[in-house]
KOLLOKE-327238 format. One line per field, with one value per residue (C-alpha): x negated, y negated, z negated; chain. Coordinates in nm, 2 decimals. Last residue first. Example, Ala and Ser with C-alpha at 12.3 -4.5 7.8 and 13.67 -1.06 7.14 Angstrom:
xx [-1.37|-1.23]
yy [0.11|0.45]
zz [-0.71|-0.78]
unit [A|A]
END
This chain:
xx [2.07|2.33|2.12|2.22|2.13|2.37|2.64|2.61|2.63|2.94|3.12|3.07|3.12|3.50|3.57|3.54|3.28|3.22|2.93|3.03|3.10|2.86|2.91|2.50|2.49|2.70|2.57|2.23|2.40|2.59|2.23|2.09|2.38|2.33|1.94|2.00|2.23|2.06|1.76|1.87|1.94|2.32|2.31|2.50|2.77|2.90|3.26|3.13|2.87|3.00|3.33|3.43|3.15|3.18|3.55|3.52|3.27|3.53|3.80|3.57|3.47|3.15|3.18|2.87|2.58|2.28|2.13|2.50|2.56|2.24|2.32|2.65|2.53|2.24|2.60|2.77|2.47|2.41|2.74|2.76|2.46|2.12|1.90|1.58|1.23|1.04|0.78|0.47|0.27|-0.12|-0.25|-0.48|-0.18|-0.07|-0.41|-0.35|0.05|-0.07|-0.11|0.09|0.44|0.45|0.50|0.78|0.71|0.83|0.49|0.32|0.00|-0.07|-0.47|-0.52|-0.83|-1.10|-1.39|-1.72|-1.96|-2.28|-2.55|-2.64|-2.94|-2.92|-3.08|-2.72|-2.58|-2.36|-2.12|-2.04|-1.75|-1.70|-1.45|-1.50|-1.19|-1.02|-1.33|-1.45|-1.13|-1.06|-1.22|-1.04|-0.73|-0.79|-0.94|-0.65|-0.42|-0.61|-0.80|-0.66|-0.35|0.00|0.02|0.03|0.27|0.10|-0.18|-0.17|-0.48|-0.38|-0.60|-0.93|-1.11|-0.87|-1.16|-1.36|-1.11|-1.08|-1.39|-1.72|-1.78|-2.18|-2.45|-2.64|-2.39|-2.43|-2.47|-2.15|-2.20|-1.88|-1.96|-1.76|-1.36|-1.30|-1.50|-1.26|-0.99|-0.67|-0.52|-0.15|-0.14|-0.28|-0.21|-0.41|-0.27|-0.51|-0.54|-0.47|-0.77|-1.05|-1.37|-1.71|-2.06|-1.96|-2.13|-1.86|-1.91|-2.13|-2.06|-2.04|-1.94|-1.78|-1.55|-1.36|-1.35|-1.10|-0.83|-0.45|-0.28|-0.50|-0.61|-0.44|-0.70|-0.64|-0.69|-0.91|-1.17|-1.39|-1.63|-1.94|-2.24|-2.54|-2.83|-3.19|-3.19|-2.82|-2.66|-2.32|-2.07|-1.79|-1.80|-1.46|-1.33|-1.00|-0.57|-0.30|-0.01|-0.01|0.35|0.48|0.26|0.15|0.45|0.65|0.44|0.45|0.84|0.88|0.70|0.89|1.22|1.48|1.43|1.22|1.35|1.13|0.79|0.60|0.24|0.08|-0.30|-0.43|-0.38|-0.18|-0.03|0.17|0.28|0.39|0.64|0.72|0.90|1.16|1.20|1.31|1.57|1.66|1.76|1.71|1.86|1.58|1.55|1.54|1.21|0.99|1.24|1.37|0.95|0.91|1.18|1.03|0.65|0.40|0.04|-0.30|-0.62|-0.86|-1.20|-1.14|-1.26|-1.60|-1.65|-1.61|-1.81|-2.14|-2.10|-2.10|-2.39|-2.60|-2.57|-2.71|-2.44|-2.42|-2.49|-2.18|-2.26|-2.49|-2.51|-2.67|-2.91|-3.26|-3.30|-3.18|-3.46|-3.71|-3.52|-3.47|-3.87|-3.93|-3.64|-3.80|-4.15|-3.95|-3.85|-3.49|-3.37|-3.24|-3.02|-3.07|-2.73|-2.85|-3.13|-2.95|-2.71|-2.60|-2.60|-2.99|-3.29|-3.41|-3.56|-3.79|-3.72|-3.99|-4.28|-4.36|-4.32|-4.06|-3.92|-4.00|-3.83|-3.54|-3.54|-3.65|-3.33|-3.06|-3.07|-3.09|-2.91|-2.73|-2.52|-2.50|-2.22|-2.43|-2.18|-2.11|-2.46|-2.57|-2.26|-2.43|-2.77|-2.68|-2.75|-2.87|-2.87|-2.59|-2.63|-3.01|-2.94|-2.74|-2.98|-3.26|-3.05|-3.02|-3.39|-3.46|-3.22|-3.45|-3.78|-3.66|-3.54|-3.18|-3.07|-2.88|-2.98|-3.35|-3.26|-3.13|-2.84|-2.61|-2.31|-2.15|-1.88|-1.55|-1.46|-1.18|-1.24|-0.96|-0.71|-0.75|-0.68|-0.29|-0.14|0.23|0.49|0.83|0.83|0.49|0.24|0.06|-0.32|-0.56|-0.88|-1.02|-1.05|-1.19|-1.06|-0.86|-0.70|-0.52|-0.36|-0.19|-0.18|0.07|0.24|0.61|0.90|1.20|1.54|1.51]
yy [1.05|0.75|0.50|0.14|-0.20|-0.26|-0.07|-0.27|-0.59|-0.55|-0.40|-0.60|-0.96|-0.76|-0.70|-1.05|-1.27|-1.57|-1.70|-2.01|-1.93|-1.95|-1.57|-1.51|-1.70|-1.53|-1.25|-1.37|-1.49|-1.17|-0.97|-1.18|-1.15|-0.75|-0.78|-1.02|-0.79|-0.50|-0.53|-0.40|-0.07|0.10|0.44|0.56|0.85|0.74|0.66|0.51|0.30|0.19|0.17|0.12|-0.10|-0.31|-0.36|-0.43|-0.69|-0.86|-0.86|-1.02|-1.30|-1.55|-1.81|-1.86|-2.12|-1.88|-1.93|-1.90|-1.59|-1.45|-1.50|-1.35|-1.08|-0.98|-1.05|-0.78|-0.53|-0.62|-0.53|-0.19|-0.10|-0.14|0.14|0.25|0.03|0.27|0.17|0.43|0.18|0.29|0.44|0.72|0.92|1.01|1.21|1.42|1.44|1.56|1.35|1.24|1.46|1.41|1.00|1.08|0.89|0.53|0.38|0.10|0.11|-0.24|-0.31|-0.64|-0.77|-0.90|-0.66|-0.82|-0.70|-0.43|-0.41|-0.08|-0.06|0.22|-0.04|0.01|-0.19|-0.02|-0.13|-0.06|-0.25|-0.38|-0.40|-0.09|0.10|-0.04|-0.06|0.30|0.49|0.31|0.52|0.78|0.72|0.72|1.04|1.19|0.99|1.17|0.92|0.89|0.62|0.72|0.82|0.44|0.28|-0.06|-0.06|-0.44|-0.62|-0.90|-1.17|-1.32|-1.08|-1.02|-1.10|-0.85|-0.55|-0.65|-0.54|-0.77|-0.90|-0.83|-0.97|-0.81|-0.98|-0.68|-0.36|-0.58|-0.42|-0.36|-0.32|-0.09|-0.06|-0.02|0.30|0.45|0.40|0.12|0.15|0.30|-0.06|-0.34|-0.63|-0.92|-1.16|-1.42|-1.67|-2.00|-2.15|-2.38|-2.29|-2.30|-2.42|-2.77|-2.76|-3.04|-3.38|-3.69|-4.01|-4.20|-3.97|-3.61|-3.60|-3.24|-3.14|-2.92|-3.21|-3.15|-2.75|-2.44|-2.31|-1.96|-1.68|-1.33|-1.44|-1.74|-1.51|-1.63|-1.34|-1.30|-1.12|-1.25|-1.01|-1.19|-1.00|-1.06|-1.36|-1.52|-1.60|-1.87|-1.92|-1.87|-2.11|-2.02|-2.15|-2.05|-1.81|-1.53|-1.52|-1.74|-1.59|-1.27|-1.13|-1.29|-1.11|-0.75|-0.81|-0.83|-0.57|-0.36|-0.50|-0.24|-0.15|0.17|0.42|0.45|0.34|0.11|0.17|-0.05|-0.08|-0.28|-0.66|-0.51|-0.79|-0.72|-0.39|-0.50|-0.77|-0.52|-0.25|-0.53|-0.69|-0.33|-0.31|-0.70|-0.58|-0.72|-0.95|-1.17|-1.55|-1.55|-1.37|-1.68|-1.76|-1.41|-1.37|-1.66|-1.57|-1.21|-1.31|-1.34|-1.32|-1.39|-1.30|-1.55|-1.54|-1.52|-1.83|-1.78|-1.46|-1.51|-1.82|-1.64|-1.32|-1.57|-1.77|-1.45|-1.34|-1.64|-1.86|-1.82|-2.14|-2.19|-2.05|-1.88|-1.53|-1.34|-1.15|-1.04|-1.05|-1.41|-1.53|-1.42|-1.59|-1.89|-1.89|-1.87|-2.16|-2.37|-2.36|-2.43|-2.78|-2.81|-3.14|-3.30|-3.65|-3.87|-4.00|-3.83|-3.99|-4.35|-4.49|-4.38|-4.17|-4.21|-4.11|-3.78|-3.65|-3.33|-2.97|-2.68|-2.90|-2.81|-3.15|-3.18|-2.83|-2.95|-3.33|-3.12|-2.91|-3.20|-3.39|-3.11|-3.11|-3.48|-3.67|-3.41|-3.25|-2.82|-2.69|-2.48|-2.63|-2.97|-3.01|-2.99|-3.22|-3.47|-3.44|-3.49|-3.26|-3.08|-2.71|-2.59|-2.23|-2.34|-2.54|-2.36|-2.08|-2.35|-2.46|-2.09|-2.06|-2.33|-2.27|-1.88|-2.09|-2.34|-2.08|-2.06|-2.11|-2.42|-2.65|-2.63|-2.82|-3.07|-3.33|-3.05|-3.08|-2.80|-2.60|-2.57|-2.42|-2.54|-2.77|-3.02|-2.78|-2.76|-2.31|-2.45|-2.20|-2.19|-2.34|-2.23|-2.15|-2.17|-1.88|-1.76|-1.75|-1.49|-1.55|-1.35|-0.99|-1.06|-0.98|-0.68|-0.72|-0.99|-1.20|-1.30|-1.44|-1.34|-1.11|-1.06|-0.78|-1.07|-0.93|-0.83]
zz [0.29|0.24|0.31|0.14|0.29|0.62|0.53|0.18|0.35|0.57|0.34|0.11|0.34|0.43|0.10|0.00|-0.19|0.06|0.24|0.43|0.77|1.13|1.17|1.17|0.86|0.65|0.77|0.65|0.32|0.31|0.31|0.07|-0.17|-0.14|-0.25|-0.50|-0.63|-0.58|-0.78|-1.08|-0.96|-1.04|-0.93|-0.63|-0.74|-0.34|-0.51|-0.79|-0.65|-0.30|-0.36|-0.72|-0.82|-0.46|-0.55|-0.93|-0.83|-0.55|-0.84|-1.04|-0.82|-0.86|-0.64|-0.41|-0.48|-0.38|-0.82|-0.93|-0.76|-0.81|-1.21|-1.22|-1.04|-1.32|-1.58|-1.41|-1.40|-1.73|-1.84|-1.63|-1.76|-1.64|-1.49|-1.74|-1.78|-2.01|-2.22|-2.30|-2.55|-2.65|-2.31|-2.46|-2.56|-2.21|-2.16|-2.41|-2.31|-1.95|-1.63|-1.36|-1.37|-1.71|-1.65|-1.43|-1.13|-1.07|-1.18|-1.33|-1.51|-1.71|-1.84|-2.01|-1.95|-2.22|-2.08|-2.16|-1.90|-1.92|-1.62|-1.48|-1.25|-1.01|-0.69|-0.56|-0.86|-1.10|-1.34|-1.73|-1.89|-2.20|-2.51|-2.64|-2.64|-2.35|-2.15|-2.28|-2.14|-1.83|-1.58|-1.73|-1.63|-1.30|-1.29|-1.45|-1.20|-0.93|-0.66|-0.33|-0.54|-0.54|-0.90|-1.05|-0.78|-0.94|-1.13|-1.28|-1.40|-1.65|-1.76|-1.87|-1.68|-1.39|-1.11|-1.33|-1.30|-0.94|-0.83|-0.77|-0.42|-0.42|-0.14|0.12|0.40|0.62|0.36|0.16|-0.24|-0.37|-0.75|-0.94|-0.94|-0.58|-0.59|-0.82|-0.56|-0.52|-0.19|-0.34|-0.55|-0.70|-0.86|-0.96|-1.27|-1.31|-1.59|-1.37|-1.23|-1.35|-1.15|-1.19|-0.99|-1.03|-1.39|-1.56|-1.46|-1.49|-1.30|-1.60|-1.86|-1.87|-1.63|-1.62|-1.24|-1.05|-1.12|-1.20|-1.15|-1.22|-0.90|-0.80|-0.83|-0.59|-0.26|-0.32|-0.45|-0.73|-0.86|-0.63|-0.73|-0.59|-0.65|-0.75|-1.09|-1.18|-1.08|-1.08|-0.81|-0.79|-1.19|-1.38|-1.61|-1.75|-1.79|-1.94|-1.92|-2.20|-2.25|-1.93|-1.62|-1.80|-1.96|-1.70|-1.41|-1.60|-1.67|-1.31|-1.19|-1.39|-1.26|-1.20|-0.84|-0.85|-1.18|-1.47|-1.59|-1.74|-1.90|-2.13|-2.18|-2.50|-2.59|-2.89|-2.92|-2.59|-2.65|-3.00|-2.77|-2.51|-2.72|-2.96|-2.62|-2.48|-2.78|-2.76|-2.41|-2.08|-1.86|-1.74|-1.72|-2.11|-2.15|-2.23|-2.50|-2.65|-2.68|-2.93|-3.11|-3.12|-3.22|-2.97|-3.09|-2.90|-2.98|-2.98|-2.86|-2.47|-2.37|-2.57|-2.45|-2.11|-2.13|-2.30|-2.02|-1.75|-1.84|-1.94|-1.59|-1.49|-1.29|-0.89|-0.62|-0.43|-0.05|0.14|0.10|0.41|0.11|0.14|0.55|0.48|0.26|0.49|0.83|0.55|0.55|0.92|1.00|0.73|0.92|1.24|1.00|0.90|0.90|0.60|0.66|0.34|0.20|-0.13|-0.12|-0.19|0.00|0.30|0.66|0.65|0.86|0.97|0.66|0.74|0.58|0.50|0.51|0.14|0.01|0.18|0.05|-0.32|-0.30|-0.14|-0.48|-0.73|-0.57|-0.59|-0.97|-1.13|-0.88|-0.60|-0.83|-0.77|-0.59|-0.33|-0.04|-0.13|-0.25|0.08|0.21|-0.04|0.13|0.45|0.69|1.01|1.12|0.94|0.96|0.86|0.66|0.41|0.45|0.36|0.03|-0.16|-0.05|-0.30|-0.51|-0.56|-0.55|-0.80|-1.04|-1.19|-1.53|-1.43|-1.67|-1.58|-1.22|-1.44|-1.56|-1.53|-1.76|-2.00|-1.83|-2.04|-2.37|-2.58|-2.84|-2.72|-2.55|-2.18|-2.20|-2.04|-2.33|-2.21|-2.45|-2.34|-2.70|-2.87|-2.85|-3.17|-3.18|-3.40|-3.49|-3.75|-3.63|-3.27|-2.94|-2.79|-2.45|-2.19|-1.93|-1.55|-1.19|-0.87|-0.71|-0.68|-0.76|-0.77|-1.07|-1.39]
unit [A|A|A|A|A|A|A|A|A|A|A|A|A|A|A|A|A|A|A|A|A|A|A|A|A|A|A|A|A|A|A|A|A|A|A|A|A|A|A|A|A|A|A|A|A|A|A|A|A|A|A|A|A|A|A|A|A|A|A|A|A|A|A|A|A|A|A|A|A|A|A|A|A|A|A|A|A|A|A|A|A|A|A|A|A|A|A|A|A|A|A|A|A|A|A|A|A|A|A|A|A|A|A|A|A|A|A|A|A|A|A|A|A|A|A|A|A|A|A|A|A|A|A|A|A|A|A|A|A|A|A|A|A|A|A|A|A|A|A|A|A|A|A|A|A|A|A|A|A|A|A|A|A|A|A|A|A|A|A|A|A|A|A|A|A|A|A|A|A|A|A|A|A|A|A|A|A|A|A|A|A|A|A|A|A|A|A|A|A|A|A|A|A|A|A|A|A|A|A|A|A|A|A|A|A|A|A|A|A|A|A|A|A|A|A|A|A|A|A|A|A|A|A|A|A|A|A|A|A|A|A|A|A|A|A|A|A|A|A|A|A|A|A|A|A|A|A|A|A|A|A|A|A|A|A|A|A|A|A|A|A|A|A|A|A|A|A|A|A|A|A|A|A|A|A|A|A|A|A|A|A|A|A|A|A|A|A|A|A|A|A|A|A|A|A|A|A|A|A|A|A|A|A|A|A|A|A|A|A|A|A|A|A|A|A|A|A|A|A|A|A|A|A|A|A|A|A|A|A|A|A|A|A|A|A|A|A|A|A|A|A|A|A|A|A|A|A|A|A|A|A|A|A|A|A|A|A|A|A|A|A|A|A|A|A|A|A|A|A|A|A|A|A|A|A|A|A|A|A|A|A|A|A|A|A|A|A|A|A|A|A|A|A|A|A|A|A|A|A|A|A|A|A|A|A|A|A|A|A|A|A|A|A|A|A|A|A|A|A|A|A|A|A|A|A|A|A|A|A|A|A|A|A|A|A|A|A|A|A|A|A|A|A|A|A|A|A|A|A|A|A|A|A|A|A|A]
END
């Protein structure tokens, strides 16, 4: 157990029926023929949107942009030109709220759109409602219907299959034997134990390469009018080949989603309740939803679980009818409460002692406890091994039994996973700053571990 690092993740409870097994070094990729993807738009009726509310959608876009072609247009509110985008500009022609001013192209969707003063007046009106201006959202019922369709199996890891994905650690077959029923569970875990051993770690390779994969997401979807916006570039990593799935001759999936990796978003000591209902932006009059539905699909992870504003009790219960229902409940500012599909994977992380946090009642809500403990002496050797070999230096007993005896027993310093990548870094940049090749000797340990440890 080695790198702490951020990145994209899955999952919870599904359906009794259907039930998937992952292959070795295997990664689900979520393309599989019969798996769900956006249906194509061939018209405005397609979308599930309005013409009026599209319609405003476009005349913000042009009015921040002033003048346009219609492609770039389409661009921007990720809705096809030919079929779609057409009866709209057709419709704000015809209502004198944009003029064509010739032609960068062929056909109309070369046309250059103007907008008119009368335009200006009615994107001022659709502005003062909401400042967004980008990807037009899904219906409400969209989103729900894909979540649940890409989410309908529930996925089992057996231990072979584990041992696999898990072979870049050094860890036990006694804490594989613990993670694996944690993970078919598709319920909340919670890790804990001493800082430096690798429970981020195991959370990112549980989700990266056990429930790895890929999910279409929309940019934003729509609920009454209100834009609620779900992609964020920050959290979701693209899924690797083409964003778009041809379908036919110039036909392709509904632009207006996204194929990324199943996320994995982390948080940590910032994380309040309020950050886990709708964010509503009082300038932009739009939605960022929280980071419970960005993970849907995946793996949220509460990192440094007990150093949050918000009490760990409090927490805790915010999550009590998600994982035990299936959905989530969020507010929007008008009071109205609109019901998701929870299929996220819930992970609390902490270096506290777990009955420091919270009582045994409230303990026995979160269905596996696992505890990530120090390694032994053998796995600490056979961790250093490893570093060596990845930051091409010779591995040297004598020059382990050295650094054991003097810096850990001698000191009574506990042995942390992480600190032989951390101590090879530090010769490497010594290494460096002497202009030699990095070599174990006592001199290099020294040198490094006077330089990483504090003796308080």
């Amino acid at each position: 157990m080695t790198d702490r690092q951020t990145s994209n993740l899955p999952r919870p409870p599904a359906p009794a029926g259907s039930i998937r097994s992952i292959q070795p070094q295997r990664p689900q990729t979520g393309d599989l023929k019969g798996a769900w993807m956006p249906p194509p738009l061939s018209r405005l009726e397609d979308t599930g949107l309005n013409m009026l509310n599209v319609a405003d959608l476009v005349l913000k876009v042009l009015y921040f942009g002033g003048y346009m072609a219609g492609h770039a247009i389409a661009d921007i509110v990720k809705l096809p030109f030919t079929g779609v985008l057409d009866s709209v500009m057709e419709f704000l022609k015809r209502e004198k709220f944009v003029e064509v001013r010739g032609s960068g192209g062929l056909g109309e969707a070369g046309y250059q759109y103007f907008i008119s003063l009368k335009g200006a007046e009615k994107a001022k009106e659709a502005l003062a409602r909401s400042q967004y201006a980008g990807p037009a959202p899904v219906t409400l019922a969209q989103y729900i219907h894909a979540m649940r369709e890409q989410n309908r199996e529930r996925l089992l890891v057996h231990e072979e299959e584990l041992k696999g994905v898990m072979r870049h650690l050094v860890i036990t077959d006694d804490m594989l034997g613990r993670i694996g029923p944690a993970v078919n569970s598709g319920m909340s875990i919670f890790l804990y134990g001493p800082p430096g051993n690798g429970k981020t770690t195991v959370a990112e390779t549980v989700g990266r390469m056990v429930l790895g994969g890929n999910i279409w997401i929309p940019h934003a979807f729509d609920v009454d009018g209100q834009v609620i916006r779900v992609f964020d570039s920050v959290n979701h990593e693209m899924a690797e080949g083409e964003e778009r799935t041809r379908l036919g001759v110039g036909v392709t999936t509904d632009p207006r989603w996204v194929r990324i990796k199943r996320p994995m978003i982390m948080v940590g000591g910032e994380l309040t309740l309020a950050g886990l209902d709708l964010v509503y932006d009082d300038v932009n009059k739009y939605y960022e939803a929280p980071f419970q539905v960005k993970a849907n699909g995946g793996m949220f992870l509460i990192d440094d679980f007990g150093r949050q504003q918000v009490r760990p009790r409090d927490l805790l219960n915010r999550w009590i009818v998600p994982l035990e229902k299936g959905v989530d409940f969020l507010t929007l500012a008008t009071g109205r409460k609109i019901e998701l599909p929870f299929f996220v994977l819930i992970v609390f992380s902490t270096n506290i002692d777990p009955r420091d946090l919270v009582d045994e009642a409230f303990l026995r809500r979160i269905r596996h406890k696992i505890e990530i403990t120090d390694p032994t002496l053998e796995q600490f050797r056979e961790i250093f091994k490893r570093v060596c070999a990845s930051k091409g230096i010779r591995y040297d007993e004598q020059a382990l039994a050295y650094l054991i005896k003097e810096w850990y027993l001698t000191k009574d310093r506990k042995l942390r996973a992480v600190h032989p990548r951390d101590l090879i870094n530090q010769m490497l940049d010594i290494a460096t700053y002497l202009n030699k090749p990095p070599m174990l000797t006592k001199e290099m340990i020294d040198r490094s571990a006077q330089s990483y440890f504090v003796d308080l």
